[in-house]
mmCIF file as Biopython writes it, N, C-alpha, C and O atoms, coordinates in Angstrom:
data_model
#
loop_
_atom_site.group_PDB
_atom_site.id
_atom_site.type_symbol
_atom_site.label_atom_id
_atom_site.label_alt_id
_atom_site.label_comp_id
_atom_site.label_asym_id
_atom_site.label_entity_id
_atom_site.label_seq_id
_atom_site.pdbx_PDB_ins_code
_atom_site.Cartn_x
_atom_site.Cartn_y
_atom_site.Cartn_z
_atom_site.occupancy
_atom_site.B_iso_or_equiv
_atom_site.auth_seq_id
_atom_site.auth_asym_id
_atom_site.pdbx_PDB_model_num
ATOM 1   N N  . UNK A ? 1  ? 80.121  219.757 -91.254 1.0 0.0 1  A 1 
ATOM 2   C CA . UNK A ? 1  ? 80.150  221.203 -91.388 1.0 0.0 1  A 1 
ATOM 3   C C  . UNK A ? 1  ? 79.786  221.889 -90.065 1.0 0.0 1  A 1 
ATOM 4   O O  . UNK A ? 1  ? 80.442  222.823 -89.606 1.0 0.0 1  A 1 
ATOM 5   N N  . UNK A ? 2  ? 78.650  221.341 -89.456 1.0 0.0 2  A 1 
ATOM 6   C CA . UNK A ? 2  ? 78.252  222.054 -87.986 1.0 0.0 2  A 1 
ATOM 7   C C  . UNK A ? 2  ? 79.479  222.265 -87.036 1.0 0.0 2  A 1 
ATOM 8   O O  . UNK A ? 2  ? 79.904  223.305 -86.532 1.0 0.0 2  A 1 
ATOM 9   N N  . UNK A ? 3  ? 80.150  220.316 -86.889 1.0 0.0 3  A 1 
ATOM 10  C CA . UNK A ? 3  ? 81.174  220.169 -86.357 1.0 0.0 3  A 1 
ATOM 11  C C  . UNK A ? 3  ? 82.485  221.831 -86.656 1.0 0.0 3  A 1 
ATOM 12  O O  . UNK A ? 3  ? 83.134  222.483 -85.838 1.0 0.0 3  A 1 
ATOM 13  N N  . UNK A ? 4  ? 82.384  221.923 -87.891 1.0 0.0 4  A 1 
ATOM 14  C CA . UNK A ? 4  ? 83.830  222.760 -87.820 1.0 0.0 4  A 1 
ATOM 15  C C  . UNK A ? 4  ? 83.066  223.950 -87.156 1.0 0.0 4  A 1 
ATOM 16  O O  . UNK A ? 4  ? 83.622  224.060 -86.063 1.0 0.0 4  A 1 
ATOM 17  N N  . UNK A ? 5  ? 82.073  224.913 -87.234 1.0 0.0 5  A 1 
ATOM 18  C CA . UNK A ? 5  ? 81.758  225.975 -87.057 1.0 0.0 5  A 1 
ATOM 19  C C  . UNK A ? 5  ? 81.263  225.899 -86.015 1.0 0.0 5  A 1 
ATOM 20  O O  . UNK A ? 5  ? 80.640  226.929 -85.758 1.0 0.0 5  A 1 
ATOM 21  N N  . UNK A ? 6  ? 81.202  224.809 -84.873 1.0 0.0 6  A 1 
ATOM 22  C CA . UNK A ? 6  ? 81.112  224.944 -83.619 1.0 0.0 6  A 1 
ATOM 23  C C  . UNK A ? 6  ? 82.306  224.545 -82.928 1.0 0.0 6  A 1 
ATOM 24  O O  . UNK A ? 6  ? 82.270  224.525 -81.698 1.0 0.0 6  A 1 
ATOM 25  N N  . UNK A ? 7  ? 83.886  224.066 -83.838 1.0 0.0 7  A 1 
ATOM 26  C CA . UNK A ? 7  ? 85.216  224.425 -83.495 1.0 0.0 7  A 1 
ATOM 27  C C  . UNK A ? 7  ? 85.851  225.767 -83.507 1.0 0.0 7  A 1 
ATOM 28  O O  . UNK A ? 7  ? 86.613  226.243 -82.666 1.0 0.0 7  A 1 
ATOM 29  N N  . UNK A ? 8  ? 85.428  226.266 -84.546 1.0 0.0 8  A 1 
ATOM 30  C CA . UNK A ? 8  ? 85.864  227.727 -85.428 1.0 0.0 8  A 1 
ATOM 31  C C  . UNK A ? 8  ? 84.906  228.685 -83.760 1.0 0.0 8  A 1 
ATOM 32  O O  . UNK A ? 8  ? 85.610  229.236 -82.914 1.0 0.0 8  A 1 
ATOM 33  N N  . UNK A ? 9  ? 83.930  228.680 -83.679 1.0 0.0 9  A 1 
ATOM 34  C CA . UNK A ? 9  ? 82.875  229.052 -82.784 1.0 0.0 9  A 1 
ATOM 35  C C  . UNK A ? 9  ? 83.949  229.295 -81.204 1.0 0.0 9  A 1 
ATOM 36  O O  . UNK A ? 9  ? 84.298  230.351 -80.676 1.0 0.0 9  A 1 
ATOM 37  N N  . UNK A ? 10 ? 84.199  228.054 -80.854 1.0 0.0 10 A 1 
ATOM 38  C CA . UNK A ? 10 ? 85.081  227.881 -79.444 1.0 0.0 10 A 1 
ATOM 39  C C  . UNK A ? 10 ? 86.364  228.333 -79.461 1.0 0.0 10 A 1 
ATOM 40  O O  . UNK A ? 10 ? 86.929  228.896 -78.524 1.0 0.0 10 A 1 
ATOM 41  N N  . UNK A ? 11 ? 86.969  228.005 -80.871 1.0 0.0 11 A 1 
ATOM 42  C CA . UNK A ? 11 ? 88.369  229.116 -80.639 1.0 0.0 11 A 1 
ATOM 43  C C  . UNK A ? 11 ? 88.030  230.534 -80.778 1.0 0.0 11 A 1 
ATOM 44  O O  . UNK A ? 11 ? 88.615  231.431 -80.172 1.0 0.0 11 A 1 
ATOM 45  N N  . UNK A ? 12 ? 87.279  230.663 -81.417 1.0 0.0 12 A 1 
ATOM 46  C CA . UNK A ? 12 ? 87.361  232.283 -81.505 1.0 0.0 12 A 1 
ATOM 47  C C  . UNK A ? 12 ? 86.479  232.636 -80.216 1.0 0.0 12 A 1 
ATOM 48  O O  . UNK A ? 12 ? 86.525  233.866 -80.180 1.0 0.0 12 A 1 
ATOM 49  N N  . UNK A ? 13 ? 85.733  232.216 -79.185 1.0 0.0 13 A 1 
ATOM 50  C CA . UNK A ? 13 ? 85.716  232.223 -77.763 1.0 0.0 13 A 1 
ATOM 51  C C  . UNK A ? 13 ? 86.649  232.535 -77.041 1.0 0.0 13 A 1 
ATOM 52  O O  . UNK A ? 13 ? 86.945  233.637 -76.580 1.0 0.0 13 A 1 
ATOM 53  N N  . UNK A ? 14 ? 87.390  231.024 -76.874 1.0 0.0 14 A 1 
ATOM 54  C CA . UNK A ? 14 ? 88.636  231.328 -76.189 1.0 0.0 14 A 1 
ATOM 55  C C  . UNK A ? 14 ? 89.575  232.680 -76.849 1.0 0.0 14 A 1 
ATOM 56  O O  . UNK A ? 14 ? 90.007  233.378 -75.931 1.0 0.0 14 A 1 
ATOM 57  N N  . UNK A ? 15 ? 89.800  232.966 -77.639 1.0 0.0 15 A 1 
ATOM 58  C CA . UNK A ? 15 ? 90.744  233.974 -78.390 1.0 0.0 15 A 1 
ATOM 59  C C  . UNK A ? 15 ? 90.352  235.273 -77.848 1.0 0.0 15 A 1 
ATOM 60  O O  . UNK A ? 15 ? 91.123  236.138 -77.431 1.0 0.0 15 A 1 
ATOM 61  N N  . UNK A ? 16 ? 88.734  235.340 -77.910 1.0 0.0 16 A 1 
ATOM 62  C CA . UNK A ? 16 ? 88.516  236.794 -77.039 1.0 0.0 16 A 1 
ATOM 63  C C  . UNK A ? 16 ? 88.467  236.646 -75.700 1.0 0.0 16 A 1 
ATOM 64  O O  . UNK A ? 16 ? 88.613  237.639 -74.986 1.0 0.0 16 A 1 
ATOM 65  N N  . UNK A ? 17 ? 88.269  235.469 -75.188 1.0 0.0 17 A 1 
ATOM 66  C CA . UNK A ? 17 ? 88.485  235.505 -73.020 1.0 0.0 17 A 1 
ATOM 67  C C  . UNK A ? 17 ? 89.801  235.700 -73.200 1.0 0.0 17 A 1 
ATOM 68  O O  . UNK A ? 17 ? 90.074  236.750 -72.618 1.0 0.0 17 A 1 
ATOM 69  N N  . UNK A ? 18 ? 90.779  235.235 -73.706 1.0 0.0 18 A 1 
ATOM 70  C CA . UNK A ? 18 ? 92.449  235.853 -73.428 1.0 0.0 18 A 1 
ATOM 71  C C  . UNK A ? 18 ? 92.474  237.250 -73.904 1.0 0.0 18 A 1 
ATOM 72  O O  . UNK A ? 18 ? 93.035  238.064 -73.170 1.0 0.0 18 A 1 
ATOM 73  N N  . UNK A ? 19 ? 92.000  237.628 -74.919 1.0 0.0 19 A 1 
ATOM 74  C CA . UNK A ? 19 ? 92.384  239.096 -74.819 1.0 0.0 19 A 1 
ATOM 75  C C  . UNK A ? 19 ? 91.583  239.657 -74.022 1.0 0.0 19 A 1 
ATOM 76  O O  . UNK A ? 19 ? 92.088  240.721 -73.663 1.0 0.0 19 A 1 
ATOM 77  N N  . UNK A ? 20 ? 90.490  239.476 -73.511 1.0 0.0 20 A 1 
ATOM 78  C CA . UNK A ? 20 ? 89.606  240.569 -72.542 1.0 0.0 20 A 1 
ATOM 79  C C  . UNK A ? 20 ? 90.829  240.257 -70.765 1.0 0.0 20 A 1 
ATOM 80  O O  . UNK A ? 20 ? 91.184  241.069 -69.911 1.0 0.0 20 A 1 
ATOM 81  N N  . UNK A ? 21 ? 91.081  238.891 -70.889 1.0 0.0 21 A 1 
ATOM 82  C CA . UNK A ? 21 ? 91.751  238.294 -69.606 1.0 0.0 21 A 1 
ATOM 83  C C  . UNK A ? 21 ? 92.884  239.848 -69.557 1.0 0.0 21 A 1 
ATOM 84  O O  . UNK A ? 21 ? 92.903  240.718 -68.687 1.0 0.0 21 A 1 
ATOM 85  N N  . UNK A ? 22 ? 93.713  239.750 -70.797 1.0 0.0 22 A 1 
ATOM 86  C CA . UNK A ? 22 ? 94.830  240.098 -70.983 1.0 0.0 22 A 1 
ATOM 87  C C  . UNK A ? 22 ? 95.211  241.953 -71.169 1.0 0.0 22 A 1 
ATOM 88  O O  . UNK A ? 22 ? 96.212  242.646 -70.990 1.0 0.0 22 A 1 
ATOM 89  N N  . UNK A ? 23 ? 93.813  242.197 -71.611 1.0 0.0 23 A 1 
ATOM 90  C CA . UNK A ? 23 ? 93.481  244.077 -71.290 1.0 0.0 23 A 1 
ATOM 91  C C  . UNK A ? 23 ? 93.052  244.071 -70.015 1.0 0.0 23 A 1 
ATOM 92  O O  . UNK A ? 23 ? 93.396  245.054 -69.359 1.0 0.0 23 A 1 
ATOM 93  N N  . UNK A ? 24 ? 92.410  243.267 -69.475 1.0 0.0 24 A 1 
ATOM 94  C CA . UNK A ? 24 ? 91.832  243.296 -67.800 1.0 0.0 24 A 1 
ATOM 95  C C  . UNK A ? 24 ? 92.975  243.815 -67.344 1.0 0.0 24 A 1 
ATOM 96  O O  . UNK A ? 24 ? 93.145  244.998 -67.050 1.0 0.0 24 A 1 
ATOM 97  N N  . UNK A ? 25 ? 94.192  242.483 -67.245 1.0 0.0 25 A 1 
ATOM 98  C CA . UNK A ? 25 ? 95.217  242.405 -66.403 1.0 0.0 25 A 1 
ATOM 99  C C  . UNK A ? 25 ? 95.964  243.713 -66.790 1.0 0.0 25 A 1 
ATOM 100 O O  . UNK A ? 25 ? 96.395  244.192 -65.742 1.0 0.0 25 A 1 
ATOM 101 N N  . UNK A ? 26 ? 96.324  244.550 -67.927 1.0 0.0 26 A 1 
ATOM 102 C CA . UNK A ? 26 ? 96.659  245.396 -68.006 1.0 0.0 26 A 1 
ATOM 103 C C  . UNK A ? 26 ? 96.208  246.850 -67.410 1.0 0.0 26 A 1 
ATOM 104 O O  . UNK A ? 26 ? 96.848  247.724 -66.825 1.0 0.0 26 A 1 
ATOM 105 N N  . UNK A ? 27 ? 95.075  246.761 -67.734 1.0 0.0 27 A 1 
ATOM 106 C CA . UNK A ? 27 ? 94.472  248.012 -66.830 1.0 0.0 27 A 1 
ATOM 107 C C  . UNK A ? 27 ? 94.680  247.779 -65.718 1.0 0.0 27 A 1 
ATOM 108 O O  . UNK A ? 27 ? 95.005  248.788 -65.091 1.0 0.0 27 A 1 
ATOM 109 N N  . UNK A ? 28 ? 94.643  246.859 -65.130 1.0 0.0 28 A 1 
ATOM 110 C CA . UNK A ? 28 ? 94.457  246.763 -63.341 1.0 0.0 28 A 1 
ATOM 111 C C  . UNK A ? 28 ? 96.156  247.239 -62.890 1.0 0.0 28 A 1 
ATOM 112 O O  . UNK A ? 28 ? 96.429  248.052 -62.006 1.0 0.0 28 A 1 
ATOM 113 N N  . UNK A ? 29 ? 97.176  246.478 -63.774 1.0 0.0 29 A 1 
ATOM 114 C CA . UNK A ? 29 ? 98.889  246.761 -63.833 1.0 0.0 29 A 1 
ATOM 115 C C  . UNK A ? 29 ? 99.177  248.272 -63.726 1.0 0.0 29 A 1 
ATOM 116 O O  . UNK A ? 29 ? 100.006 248.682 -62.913 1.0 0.0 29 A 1 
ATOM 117 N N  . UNK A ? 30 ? 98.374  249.254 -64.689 1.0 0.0 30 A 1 
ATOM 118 C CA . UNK A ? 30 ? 98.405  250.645 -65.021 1.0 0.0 30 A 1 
ATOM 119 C C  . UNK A ? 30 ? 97.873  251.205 -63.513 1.0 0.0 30 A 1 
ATOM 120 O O  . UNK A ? 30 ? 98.466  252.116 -62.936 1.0 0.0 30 A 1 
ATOM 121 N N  . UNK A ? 31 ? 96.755  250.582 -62.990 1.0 0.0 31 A 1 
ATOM 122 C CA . UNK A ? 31 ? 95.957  251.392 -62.130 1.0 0.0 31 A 1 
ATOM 123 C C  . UNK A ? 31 ? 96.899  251.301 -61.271 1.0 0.0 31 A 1 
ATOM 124 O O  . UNK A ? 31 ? 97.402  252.390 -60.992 1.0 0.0 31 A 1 
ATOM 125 N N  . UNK A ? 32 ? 97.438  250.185 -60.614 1.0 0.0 32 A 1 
ATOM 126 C CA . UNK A ? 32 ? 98.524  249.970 -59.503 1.0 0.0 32 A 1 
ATOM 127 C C  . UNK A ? 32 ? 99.649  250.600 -59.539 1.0 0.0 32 A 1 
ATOM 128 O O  . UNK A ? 32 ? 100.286 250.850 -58.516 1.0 0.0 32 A 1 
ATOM 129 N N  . UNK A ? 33 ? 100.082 250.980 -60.896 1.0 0.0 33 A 1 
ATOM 130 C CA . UNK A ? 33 ? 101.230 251.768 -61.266 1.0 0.0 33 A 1 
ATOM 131 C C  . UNK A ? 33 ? 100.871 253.323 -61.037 1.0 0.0 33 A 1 
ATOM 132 O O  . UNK A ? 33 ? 101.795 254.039 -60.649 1.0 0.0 33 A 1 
ATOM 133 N N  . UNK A ? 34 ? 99.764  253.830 -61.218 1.0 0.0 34 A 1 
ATOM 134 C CA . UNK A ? 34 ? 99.568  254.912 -60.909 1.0 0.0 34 A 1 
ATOM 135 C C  . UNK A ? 34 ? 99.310  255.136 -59.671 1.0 0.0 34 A 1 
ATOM 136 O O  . UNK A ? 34 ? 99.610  256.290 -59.365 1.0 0.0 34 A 1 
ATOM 137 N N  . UNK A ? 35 ? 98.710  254.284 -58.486 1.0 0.0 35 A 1 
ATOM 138 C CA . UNK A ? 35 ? 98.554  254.690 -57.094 1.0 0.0 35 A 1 
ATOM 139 C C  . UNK A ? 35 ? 99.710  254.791 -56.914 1.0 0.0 35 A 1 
ATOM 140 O O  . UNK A ? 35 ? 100.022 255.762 -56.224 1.0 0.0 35 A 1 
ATOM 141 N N  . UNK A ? 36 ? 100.783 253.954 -57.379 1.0 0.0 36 A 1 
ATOM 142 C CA . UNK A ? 36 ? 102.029 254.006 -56.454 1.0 0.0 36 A 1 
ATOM 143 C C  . UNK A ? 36 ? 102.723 255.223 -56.555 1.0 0.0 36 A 1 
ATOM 144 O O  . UNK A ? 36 ? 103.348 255.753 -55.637 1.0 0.0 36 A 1 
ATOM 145 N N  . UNK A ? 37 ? 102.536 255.842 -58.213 1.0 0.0 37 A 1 
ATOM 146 C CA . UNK A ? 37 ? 103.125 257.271 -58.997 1.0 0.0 37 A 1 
ATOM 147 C C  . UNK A ? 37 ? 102.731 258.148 -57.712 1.0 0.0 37 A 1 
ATOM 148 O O  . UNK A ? 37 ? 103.427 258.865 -56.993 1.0 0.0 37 A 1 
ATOM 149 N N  . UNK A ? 38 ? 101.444 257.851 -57.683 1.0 0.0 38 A 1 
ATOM 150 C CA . UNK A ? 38 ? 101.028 259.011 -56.520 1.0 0.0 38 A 1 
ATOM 151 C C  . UNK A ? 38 ? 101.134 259.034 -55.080 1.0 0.0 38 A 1 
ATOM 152 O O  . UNK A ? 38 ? 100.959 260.046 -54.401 1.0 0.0 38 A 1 
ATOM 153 N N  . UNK A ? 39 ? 101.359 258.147 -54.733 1.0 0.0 39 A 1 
ATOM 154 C CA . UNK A ? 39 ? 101.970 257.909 -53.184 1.0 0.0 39 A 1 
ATOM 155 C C  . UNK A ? 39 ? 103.243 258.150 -52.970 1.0 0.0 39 A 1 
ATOM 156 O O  . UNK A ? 39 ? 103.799 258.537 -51.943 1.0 0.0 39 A 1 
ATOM 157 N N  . UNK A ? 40 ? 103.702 257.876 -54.091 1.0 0.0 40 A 1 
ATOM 158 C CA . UNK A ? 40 ? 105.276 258.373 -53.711 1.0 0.0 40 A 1 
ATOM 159 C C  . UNK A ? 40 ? 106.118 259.463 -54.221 1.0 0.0 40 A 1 
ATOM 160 O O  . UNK A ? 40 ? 107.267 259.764 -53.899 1.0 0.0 40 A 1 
ATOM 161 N N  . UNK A ? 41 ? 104.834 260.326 -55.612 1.0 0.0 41 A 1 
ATOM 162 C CA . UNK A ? 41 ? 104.915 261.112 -56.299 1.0 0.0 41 A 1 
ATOM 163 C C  . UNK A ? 41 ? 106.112 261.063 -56.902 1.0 0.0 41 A 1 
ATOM 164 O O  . UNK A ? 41 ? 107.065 260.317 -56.673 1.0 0.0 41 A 1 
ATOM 165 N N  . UNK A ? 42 ? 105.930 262.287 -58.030 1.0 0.0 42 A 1 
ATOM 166 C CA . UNK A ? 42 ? 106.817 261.991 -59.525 1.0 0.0 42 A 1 
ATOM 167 C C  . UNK A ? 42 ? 108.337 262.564 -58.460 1.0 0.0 42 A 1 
ATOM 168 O O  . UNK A ? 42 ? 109.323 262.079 -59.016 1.0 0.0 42 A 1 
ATOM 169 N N  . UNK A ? 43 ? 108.659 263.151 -57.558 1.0 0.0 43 A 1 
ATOM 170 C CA . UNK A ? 43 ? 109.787 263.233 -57.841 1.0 0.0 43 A 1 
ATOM 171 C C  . UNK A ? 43 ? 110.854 262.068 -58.156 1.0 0.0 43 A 1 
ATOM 172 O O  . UNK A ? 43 ? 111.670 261.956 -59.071 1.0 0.0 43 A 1 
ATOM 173 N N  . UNK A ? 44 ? 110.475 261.055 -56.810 1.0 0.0 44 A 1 
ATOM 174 C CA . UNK A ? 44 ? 110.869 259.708 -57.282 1.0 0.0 44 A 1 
ATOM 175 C C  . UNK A ? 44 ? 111.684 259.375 -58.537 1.0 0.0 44 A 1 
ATOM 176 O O  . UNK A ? 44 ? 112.866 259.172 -58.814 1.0 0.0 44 A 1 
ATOM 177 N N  . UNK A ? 45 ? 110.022 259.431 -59.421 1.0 0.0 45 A 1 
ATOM 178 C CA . UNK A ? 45 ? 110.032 259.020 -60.995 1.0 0.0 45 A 1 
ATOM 179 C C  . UNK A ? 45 ? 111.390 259.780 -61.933 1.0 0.0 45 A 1 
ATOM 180 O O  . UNK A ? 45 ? 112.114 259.327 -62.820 1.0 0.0 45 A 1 
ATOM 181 N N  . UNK A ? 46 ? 111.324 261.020 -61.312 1.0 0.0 46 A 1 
ATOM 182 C CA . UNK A ? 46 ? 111.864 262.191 -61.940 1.0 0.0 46 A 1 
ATOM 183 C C  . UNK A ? 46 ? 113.814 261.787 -62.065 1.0 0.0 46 A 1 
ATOM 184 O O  . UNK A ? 46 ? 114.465 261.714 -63.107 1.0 0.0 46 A 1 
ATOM 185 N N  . UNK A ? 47 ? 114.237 261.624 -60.870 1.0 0.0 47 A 1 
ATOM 186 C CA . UNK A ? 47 ? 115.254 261.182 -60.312 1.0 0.0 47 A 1 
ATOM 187 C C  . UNK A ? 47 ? 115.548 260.013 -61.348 1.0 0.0 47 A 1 
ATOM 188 O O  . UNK A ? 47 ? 116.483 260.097 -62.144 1.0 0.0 47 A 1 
ATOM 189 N N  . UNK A ? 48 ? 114.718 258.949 -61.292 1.0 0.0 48 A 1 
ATOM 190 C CA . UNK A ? 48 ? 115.441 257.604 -61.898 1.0 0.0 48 A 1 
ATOM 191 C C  . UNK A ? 48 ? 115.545 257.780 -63.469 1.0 0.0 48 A 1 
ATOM 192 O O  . UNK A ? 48 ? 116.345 257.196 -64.200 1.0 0.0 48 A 1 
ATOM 193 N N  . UNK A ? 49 ? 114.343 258.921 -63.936 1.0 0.0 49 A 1 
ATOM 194 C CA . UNK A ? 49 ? 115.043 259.153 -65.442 1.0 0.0 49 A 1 
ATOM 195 C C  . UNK A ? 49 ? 115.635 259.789 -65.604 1.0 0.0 49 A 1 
ATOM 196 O O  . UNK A ? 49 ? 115.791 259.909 -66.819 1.0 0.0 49 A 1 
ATOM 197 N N  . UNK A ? 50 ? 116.560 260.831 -64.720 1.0 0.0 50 A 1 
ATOM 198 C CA . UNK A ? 50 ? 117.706 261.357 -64.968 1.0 0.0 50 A 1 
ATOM 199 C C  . UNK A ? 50 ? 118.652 260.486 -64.586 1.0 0.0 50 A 1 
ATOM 200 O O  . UNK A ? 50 ? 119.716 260.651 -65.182 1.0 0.0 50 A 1 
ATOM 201 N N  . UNK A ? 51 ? 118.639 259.733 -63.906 1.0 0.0 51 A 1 
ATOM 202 C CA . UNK A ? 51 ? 120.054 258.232 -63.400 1.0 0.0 51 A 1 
ATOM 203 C C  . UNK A ? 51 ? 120.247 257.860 -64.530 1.0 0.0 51 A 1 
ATOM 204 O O  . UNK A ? 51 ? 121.309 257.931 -65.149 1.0 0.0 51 A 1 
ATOM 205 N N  . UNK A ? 52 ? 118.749 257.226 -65.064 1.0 0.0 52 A 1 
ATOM 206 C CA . UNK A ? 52 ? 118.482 256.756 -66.689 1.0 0.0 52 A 1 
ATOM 207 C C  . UNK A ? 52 ? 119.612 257.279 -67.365 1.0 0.0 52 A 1 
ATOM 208 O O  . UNK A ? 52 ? 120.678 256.702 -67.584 1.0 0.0 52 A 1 
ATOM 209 N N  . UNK A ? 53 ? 119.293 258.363 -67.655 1.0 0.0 53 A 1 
ATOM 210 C CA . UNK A ? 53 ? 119.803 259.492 -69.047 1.0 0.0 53 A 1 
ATOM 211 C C  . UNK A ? 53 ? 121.052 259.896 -68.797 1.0 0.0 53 A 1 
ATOM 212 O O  . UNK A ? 53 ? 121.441 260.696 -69.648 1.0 0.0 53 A 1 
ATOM 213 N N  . UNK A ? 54 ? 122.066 259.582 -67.710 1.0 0.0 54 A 1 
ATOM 214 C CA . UNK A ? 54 ? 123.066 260.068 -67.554 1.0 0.0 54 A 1 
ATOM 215 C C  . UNK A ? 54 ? 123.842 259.280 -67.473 1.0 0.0 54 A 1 
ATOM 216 O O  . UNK A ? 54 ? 125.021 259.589 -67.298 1.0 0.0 54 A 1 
#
């Protein structure tokens, strides 16, 4: 019995380091996406969703 609930214990470990890994990597994706929004500002942006849409 110990045995399973110190298996049950380590997956559900690992299960939350991948999702904390996996919101990390996302926020950091967003943050980089937004310096770039702003360095090169929305007109850029603006342009490719009208290419988009047309």
């Amino acid at each position: 019995m110990k045995s399973q609930c110190n298996t049950l214990l380590i997956a559900t470990a690992l299960v939350f380091y991948w999702i904390l890994y996996s919101v990390t990597k996302l926020v950091v994706r967003v943050d980089q996406l937004n310096q770039w929004v702003d360095h090169n500002g929305w007109r850029w942006w603006l342009i490719t969703v009208m290419e988009v849409a047309y």
